[in-house]
N, C-alpha and C positions, 0 to 999 in steps of 0.2 A: 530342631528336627527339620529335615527334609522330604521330598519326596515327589519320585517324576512314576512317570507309565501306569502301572495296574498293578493296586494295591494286591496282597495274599489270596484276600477272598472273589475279587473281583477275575484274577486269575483263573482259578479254580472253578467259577461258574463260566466259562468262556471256553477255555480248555479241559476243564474234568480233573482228574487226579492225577495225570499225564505230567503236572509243571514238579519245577524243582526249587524246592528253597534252600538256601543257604547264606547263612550268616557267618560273621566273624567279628569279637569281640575287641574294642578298644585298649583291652587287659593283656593280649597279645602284642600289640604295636608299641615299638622301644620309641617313638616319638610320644606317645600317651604315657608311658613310664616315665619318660625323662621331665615332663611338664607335670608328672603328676595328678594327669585329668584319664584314668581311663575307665572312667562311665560313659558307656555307648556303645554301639555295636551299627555294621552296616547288614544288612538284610536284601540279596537277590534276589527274585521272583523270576525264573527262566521256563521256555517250554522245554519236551523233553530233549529235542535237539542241541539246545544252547542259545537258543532268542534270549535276549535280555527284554522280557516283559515289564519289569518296575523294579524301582528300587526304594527306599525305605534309610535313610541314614538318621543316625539317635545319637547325639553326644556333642563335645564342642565342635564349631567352627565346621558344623553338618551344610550349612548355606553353601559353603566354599567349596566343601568336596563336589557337592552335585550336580556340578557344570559338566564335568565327565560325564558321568551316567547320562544327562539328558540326553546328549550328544550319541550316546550308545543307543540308546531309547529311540532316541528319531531318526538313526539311522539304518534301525533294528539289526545291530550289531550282535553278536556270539560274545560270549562268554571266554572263548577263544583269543579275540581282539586283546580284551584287558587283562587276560591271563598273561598273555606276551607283551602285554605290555613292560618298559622298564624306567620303574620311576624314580626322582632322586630320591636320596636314604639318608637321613629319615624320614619321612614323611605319616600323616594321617592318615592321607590318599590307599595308604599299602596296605592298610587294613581291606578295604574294599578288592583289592585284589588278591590279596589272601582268600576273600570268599570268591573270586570267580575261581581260583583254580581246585575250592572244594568240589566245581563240580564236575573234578575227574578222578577222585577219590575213590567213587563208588566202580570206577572202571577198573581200580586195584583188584578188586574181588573177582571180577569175572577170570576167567580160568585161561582162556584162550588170551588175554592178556600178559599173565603171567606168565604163559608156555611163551610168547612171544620176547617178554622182559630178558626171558634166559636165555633165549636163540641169542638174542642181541648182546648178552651179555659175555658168551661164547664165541661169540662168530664176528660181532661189532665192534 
């Protein structure tokens, strides 16, 4: 296990209901499938913007992934940063970036996004 910034609850009492968690499972990442180790999951703690508040890693070789995240953490980086990021394949590490780019997901839903997906999709 690892862990840099501001645990879940720590967040929540600082910021209010405002943050955004998201996680993603070891279960997903073809480098956990191929080693056959995927118990674990990495867990973002963001505000509503995309601050990377804490992170939370659970599973092997968790030590090693967290040097990223700190580095997000102190340099209070978005969520953005590591979404674009591109990492070599396969990696652990992509698990964690799977969950930053969950948190644009919830942006699928809004409506004015979608009217924009097909402007673009027509016109771009």
């Amino acid at each position: 296990m690892a862990h840099v910034g501001l645990s879940e609850s720590e967040a929540r009492e600082r910021h209010g209901e405002t943050i955004k968690v998201l996680r993603a499972s070891f279960e997903e990442n073809d480098r956990a499938r191929a080693e056959a180790r995927t118990d674990g999951f990495v867990k973002l703690v963001t505000d509503r913007r995309g601050r990377i508040l804490g992170v939370t890693i659970v599973g092997d070789r968790a030590g090693e992934q967290i040097g990223l995240w700190s580095l997000a953490v102190s340099k209070r980086l978005k969520v953005s940063a590591i979404a674009g990021l591109v990492l070599p394949y396969p990696t652990l590490s992509e698990t964690g970036k799977r969950a930053a780019i969950g948190f644009y997901s919830c942006s699928l839903e809004n409506p004015w996004v979608r009217r924009l997906v097909r402007f673009l999709r027509i016109f771009g």
